[in-house]
DOTOR-557917 format. One record per residue: y, x, z of N, C-alpha, C in turn. Coordinates in steps of 0.001 Angstrom, whole numbers, plus 524288, in hexadecimal, padded with zeros to 5 digits. Layout:
N
YXZYXZYXZ ...
END
This chain:
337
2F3E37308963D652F606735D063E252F43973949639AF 2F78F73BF8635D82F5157402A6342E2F543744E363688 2F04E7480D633D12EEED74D80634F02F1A57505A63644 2F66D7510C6320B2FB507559C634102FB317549163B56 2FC9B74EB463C0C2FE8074DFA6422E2FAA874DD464566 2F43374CB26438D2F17F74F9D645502EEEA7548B6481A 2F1237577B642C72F03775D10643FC2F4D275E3D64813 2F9C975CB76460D2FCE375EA7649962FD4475E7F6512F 2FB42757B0650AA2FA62756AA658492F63A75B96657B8 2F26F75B54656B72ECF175E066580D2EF73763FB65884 2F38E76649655522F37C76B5E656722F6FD76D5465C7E 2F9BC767E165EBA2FE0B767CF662232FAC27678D667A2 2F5B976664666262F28A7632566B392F08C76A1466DEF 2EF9A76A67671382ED2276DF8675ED2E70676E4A67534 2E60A76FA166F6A2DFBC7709466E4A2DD247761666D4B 2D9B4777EE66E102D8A877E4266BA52D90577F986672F 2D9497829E6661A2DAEF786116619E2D5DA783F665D5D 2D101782E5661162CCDD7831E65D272CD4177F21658E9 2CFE6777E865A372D2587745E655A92D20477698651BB 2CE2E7757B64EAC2CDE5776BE6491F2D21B7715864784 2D2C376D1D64A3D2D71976914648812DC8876D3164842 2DD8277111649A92E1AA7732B64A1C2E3AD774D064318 2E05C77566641762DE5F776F563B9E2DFB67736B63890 2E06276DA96399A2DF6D76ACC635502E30376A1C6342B 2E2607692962C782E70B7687A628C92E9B37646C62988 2F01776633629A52F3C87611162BA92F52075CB462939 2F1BB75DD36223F2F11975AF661EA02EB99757BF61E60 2E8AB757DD6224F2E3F17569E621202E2AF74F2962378 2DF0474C21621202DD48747E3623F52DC747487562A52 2DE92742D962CA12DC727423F631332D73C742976332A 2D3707433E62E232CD047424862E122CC767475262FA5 2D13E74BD362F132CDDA7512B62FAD2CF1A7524563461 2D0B274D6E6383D2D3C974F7763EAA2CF92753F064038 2CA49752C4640A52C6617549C641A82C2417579D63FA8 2C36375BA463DBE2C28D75F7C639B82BCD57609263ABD 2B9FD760B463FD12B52A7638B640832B0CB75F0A6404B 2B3B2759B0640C82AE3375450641232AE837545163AF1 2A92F7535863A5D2A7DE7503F6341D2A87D74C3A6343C 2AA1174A566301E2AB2B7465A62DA62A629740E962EE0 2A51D740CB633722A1B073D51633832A21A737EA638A3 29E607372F638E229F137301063A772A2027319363FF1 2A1A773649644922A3F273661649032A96F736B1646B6 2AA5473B6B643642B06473C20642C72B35F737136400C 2B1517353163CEA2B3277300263AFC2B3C172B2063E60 2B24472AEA642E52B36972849646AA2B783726D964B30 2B81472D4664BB92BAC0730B364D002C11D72FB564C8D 2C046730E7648462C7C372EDE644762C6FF72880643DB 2C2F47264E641CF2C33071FAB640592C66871E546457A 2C4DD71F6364B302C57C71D3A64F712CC7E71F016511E 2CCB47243A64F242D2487256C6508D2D5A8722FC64E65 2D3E472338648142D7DA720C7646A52D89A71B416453F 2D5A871775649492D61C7135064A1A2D8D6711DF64D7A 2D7917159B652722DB48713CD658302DFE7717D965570 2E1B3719FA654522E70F71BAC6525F2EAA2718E364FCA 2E7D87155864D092EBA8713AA647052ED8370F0D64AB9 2F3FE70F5F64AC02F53670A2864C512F4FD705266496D 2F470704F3645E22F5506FFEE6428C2EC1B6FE9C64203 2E88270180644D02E36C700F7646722E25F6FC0A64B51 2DEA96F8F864A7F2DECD6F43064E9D2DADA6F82865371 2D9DD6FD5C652982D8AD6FFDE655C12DAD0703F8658CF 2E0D8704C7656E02E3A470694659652E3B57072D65E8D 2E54970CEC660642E32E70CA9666BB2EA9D70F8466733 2EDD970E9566C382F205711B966D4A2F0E47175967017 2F2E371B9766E162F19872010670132F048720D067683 2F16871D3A679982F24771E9C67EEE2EB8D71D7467EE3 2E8C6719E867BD22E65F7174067D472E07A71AAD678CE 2E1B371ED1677A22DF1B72298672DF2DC6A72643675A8 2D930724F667A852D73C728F867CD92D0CE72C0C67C65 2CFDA72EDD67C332C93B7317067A112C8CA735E967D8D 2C2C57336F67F422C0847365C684B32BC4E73A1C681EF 2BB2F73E2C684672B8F2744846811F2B4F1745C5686C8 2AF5E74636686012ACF7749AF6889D2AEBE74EC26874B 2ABE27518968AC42AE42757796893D2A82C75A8E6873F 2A61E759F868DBE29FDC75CA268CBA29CCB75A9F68753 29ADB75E41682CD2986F75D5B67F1C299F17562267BD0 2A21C7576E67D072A58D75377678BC2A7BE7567C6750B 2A9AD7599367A982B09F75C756782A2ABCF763DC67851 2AAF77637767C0D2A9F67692467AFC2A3BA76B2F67CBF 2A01F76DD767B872995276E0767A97298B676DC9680F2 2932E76C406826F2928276B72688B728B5F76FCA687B3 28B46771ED68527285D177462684C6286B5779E3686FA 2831177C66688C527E06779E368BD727D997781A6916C 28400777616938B284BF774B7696EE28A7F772DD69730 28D1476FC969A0D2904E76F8069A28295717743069B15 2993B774AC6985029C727799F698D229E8B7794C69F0A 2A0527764F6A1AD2A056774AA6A6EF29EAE777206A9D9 2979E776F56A76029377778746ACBE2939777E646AAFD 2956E781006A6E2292FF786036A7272985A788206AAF3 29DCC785A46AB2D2A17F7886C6AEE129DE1785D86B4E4 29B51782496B5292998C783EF6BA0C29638786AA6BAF9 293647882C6B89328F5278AB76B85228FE3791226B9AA 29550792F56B77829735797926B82C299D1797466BD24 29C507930E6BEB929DE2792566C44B298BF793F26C7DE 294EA790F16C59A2907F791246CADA28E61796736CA8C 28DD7799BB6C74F28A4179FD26C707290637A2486C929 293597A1BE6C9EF2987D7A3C76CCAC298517A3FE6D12B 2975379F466D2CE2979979CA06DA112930179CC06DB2D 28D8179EEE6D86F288FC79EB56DB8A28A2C7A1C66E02E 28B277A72F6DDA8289F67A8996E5DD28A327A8876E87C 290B57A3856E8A4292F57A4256ED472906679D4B6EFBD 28C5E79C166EC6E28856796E66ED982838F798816EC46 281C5799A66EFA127B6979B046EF2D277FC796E86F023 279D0791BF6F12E277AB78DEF6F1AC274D378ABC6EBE3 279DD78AA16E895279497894E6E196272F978B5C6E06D 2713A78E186E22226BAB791856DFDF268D378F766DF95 2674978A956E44E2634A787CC6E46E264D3782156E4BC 26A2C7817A6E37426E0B77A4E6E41D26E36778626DD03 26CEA774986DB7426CD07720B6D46E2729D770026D6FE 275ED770346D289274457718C6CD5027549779216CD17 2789677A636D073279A077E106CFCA27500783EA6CEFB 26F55783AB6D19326B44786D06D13426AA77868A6CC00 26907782FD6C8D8269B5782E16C33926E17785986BFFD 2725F784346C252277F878A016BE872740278FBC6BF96 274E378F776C510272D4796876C54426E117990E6C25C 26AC47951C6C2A726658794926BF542676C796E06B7E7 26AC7793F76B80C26CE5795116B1902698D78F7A6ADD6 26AA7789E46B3B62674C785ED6B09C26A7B782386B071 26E4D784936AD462735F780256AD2D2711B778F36AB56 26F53779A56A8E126C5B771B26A688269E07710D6A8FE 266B7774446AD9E26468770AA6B30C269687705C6B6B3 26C14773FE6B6B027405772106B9D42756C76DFC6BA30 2750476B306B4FB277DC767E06B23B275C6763DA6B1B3 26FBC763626B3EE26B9175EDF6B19126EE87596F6B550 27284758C36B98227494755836BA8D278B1752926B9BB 279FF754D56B50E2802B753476B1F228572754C76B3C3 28812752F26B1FF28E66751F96B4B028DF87535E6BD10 289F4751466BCF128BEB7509D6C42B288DA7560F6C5A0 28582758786C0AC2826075E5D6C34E288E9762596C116 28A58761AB6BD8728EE3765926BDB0293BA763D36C06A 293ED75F956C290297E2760266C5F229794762EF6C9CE 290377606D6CC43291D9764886D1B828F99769AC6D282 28EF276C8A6CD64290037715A6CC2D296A27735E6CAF2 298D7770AA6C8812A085770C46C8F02A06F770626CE19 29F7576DB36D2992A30476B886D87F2A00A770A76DA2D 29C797732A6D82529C60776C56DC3429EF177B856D9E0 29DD977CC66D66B2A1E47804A6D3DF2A6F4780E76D43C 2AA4E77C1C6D42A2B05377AF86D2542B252778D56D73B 2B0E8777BB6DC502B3AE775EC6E10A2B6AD77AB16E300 2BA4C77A2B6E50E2BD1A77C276E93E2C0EA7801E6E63A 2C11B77E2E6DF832C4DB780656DC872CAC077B756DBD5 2CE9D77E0A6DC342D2D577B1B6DA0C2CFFF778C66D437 2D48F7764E6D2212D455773886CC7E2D654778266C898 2D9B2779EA6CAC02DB7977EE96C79C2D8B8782D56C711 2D559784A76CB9B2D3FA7892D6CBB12CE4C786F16C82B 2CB68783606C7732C7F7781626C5292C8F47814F6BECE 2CD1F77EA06BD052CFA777FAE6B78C2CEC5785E76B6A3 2D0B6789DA6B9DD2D12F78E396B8982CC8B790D16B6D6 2C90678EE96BA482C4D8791236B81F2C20F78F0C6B4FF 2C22B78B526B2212BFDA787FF6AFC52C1D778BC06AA9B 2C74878BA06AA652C82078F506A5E32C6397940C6A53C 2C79A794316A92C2C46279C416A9512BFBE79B326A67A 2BACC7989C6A77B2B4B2797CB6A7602B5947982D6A143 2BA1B793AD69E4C2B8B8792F469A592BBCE7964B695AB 2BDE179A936985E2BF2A79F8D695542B9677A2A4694E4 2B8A47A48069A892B51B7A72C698452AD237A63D6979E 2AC0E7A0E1699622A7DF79E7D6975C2A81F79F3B6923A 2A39979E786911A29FA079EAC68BEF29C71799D968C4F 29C357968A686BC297547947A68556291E9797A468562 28C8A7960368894287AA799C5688422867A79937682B1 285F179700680082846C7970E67B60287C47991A675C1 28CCF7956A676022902F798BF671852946379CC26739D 2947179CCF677C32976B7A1A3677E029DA97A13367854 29E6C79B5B678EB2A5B7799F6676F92A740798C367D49 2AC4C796AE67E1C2AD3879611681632AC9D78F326827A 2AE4378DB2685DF2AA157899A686742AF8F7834D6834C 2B4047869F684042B8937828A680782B7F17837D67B7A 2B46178717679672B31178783673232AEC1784AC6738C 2ACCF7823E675812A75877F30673532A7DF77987673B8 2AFCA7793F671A82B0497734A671322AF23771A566BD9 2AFA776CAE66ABA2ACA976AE6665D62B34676A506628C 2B43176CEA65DD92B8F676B9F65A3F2B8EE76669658A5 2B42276320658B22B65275F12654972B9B575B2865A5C 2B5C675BD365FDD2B93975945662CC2BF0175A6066457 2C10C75F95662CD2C64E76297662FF2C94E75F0065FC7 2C4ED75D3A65A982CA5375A4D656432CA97756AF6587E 2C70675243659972C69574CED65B732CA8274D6965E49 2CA0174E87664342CF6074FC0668952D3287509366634 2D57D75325661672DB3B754BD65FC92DB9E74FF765BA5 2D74F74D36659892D820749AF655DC2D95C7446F65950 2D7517431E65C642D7BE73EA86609B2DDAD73F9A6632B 2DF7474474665DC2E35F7451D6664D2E7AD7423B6648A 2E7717446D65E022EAB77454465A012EC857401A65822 2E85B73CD165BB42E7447361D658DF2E9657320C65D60 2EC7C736B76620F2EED37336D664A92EB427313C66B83 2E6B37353C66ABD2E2507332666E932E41C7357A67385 2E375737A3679072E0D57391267BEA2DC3C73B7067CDC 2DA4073E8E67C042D37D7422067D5C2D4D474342682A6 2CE8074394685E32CEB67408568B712C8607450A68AE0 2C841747F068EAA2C0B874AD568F7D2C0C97462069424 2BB6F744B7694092B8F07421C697492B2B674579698E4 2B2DA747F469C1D2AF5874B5969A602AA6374B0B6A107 2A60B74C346A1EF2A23D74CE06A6F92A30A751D06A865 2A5D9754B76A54E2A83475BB46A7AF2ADE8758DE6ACB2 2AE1975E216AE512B16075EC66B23F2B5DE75FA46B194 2BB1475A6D6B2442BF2075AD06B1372C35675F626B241 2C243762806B4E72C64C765766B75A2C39176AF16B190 2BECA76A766B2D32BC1C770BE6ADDC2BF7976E3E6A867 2BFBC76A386A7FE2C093768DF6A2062C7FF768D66A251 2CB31767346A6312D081766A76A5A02D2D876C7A6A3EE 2D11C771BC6A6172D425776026A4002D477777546A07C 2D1277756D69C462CF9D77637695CC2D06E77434692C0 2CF2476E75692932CF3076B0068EF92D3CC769FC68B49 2D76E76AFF68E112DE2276BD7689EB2DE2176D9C68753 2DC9B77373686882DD1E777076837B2D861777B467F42 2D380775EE680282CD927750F67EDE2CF7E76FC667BC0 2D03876B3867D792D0117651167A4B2D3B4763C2678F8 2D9C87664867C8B2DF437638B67CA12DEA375C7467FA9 2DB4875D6B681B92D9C7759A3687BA2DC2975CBC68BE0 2E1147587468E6D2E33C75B466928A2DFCD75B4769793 2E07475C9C69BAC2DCFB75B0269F2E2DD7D756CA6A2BC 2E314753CD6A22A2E32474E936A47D2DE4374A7E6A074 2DD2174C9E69BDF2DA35748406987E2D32074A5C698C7 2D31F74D2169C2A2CCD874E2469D6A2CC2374A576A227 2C76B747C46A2FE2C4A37466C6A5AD2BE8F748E06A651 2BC9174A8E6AB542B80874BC36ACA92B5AB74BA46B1C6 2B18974EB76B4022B05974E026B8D02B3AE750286BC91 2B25774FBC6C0362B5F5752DD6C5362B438751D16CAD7 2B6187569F6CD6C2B430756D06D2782B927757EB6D511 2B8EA756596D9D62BCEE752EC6DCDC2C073759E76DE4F 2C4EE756906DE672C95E75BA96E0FA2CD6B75A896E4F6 2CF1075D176E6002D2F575B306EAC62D84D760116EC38 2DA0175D0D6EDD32E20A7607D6EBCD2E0FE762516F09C 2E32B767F96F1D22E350769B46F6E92E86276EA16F5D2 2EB57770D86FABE2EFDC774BA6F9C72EDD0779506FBF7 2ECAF77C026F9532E934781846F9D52EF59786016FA2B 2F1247895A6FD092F2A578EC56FB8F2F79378B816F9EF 2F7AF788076FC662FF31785C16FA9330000782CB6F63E 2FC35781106F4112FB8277E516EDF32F68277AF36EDBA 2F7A8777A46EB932F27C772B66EAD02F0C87729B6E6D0 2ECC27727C6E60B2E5DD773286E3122E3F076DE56E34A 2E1C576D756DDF12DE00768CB6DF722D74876D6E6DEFF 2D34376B2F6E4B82D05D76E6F6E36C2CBC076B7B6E1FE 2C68876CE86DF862C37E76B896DF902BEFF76A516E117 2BD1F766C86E3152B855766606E8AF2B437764786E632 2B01F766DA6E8A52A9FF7667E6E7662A80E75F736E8C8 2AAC675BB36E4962A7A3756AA6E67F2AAD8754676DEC6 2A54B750EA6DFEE2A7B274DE76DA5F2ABD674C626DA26 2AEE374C656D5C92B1D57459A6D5D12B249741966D255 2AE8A7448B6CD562ADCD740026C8A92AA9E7435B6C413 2A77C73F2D6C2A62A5057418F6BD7A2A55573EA76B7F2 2A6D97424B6B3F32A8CE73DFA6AFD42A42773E956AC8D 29E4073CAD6AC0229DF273BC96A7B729A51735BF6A8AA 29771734BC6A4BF2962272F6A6A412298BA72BA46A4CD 2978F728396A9B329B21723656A9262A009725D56AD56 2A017729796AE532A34F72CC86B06B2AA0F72CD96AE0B 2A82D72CF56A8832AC0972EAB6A5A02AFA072A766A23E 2AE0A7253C6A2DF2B259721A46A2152B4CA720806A8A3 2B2C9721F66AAB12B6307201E6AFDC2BB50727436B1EF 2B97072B386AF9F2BBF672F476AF7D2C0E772CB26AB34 2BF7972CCF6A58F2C45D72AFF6A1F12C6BA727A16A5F8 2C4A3723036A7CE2C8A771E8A6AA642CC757200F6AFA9 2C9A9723E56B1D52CC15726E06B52F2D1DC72A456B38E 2CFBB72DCA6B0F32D2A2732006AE142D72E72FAA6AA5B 2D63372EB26A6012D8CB729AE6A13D2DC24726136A1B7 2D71D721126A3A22D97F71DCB6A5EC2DA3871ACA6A178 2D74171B6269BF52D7887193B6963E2D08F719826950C 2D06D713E1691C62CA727152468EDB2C9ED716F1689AA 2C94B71BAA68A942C97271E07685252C69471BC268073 2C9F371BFB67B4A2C74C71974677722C40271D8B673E3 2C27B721F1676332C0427268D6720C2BCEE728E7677A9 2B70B72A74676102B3A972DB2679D22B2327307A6769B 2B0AD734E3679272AD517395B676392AA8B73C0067997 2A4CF73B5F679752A06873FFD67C6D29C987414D67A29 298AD743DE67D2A293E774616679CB28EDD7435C67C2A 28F08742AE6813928A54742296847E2888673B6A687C3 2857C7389368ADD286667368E68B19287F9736786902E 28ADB739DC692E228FE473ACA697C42928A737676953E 2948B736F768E6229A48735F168E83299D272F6B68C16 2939C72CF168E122925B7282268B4C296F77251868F2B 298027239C691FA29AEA71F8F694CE29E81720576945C 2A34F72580692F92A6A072509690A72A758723D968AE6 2A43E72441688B12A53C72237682652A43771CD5682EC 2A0D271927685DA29E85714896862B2A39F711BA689AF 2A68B712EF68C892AAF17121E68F402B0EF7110068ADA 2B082714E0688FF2B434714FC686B52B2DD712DD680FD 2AFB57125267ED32ADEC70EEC679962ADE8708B767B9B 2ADB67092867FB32AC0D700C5682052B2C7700A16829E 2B6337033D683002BBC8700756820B2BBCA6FCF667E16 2C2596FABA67EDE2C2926F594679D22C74D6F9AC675C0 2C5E46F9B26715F2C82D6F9B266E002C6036FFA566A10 2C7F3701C9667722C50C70648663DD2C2BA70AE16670F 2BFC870BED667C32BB4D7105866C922B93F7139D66891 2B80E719006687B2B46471B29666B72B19472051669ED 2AC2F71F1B669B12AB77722E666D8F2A50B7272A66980 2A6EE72DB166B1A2A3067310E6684029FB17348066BC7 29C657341B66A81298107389266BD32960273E0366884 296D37420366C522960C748CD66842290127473666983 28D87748CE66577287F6749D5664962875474E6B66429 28627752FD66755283DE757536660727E477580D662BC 280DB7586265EFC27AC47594565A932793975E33656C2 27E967630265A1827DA47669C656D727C5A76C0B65848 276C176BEB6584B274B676FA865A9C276AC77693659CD 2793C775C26541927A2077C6A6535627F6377C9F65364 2839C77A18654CB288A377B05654F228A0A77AD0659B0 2872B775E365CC1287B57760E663722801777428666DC 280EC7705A667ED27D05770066699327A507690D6688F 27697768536682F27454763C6666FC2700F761CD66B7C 271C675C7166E3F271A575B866734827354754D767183 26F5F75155673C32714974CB36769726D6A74AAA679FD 269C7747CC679E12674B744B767E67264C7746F168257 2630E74C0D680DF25F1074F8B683F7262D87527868749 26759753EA6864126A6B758196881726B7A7583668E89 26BF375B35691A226E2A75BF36960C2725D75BB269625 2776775DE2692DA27AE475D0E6913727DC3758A568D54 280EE7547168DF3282C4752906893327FBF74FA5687BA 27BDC74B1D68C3B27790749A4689EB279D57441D6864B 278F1742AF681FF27A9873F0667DD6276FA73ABA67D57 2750D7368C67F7426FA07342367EE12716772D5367E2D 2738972BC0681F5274F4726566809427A06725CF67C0B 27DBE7291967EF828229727636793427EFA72B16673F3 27AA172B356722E277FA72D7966D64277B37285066C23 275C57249C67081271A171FB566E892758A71BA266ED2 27A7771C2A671B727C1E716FB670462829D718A066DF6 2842871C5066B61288D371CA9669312888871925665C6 284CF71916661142850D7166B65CEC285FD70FE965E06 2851370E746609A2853D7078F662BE28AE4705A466634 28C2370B966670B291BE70B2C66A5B296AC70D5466737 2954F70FCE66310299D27100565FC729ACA7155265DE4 298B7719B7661CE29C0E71E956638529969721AB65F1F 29C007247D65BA929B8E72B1A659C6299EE72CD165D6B 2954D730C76595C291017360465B5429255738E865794 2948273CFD65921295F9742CA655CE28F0D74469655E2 28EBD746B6651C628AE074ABD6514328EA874EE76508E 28CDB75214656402903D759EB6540528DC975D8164E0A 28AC875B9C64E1A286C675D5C649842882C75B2964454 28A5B756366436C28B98753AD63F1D2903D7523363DAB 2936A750756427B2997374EE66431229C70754C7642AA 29C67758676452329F9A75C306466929E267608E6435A 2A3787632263EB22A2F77689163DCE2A2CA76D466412F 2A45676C8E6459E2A420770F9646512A47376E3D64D3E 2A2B877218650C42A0557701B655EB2A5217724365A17 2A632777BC65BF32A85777ACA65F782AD8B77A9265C2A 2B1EF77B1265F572B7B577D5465CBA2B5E97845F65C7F 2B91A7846D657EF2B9BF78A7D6579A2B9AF78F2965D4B 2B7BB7923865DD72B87D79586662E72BC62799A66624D 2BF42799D66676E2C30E79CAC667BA2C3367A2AE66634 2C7727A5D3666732C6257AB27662952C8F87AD1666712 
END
């Protein structure tokens, strides 16, 4: 494919304004799909692999149906510091609904929100913010839940920079998604966030529709309220996607083994290890947060995003490690005006 038709799918696709790919010269190399990665061993991998399963006359040729690449979201696609963006909409849920629960004061995880001790909240993972969500988010429709999900993320703030929390996605992953696109792929979030918070956004944020998100979820049920049927949402699990969670979510959801992974943490080790043990061309990457003054620098110790085994065994298994610090010009997409 050249660039011109490059640029051109990429400008047709349902992405934000922020695409600095939107920019690029219609005369330029395919090498520059990706304007913000350097020129180094992740990005060169990157294209080696695309344009291997692309080229038909390649003994690695893959058919488009069959071109699919799975995306964490939390600290992949967009920053998860200093907690998950998730937990701070619950978090505002719970200082909302305290009074009308005076019980939360002295019940974990929730005494810890009120507290203002969000990383003791959270010290239980995925299953401590769910059932901070089931108590928050039950006895709402699906709609009326979307709705506010948007609302939160108009007028939320990042505590630290100040942006809104869809500006603190990473540009170079904006190109990747429009370059993978562009190459004939499928992009798929596979994410331990909560499918229903992530479906009202992600279109317009990744140009990921929301039939192609997968995440957690808590159980709902169709009922005819006021002459019209709702699906509503009830306070009990019904699935959690991360760890080994999350090749059985793709197989669910999909219903394909994707030949492309991408995460940061080791939540997203069994999906990259899942989907790299297929037969035929696999490539699977890991974000290394290593940059302390542009975002944040975090792996084995972290509460968040902890990175510890896929550190130690990417190299023996095949997979790219971005350094944000070394790989990437530039970290956040542009912020809105």
């Amino acid at each position: 494919m050249t660039m011109r038709a490059f640029c051109l799918r990429t400008r047709s696709a349902l992405l934000p304004v922020a695409l600095l790919v939107l920019a690029c010269p219609l005369d330029s190399a395919r090498a520059d799909s990706m304007p913000s990665w350097n020129d180094t061993g992740p990005r060169k991998a990157i294209v080696d692999f695309v344009e291997r399963v692309t080229d038909p006359g390649s003994p690695d040729f893959v058919p488009e149906p069959e071109r699919i690449a799975v995306f964490d979201n939390d600290g992949t696609l967009w920053a998860e510091q200093p907690v998950y963006f998730q937990a701070m909409y619950v978090f505002d849920r719970i200082e909302a609904l305290a009074p009308k629960n005076p019980g939360w004061q002295d019940r974990e995880p929730f005494a810890s929100v009120l507290k203002g001790d969000y990383a003791g909240a959270l010290s239980g993972g995925t299953r401590s913010l769910l059932e901070l969500a089931m108590a928050t988010h039950a006895g709402m429709s699906t709609e009326e839940f979307a709705a506010s999900v948007v609302d939160w993320l108009e007028s939320a703030r990042h505590p630290d920079t100040g942006r809104r929390y869809t500006e603190m996605v990473y540009q170079p992953m904006l190109e990747l998604l429009a370059y993978l696109r562009a190459s004939g792929f499928r992009t798929y979030i596979v994410s331990g966030g909560g499918i229903e918070f992530m479906r009202p956004w992600t279109e317009s944020v990744y140009g990921i529709p929301p039939e192609q998100v997968v995440g957690s979820s808590i159980d709902t049920r169709y009922e005819v309220r006021e002459g019209g049927p709702v699906l509503m949402r009830l306070p009990e699990l019904n699935f959690i996607d991360d760890k080994e969670g999350k090749p059985v979510g793709i197989n669910q959801h999909i219903g394909r083994r994707p030949i492309m992974a991408f995460g940061n943490s080791d939540g997203d080790f069994e999906m990259l290890e899942w989907t790299t043990a297929g037969e035929g061309p696999r490539f699977g990457l890991l974000i290394h947060h290593t940059d302390g003054e542009r975002e944040w620098a975090y792996d084995r110790d972290s509460h968040i995003g902890r990175l510890d085994r896929g550190l130690k065994e990417a190299a023996d298994r095949g997979w790219a490690v971005v350094s944000m610090a070394d790989d990437w010009k530039v970290i956040f997409a542009p912020a809105e005006r």
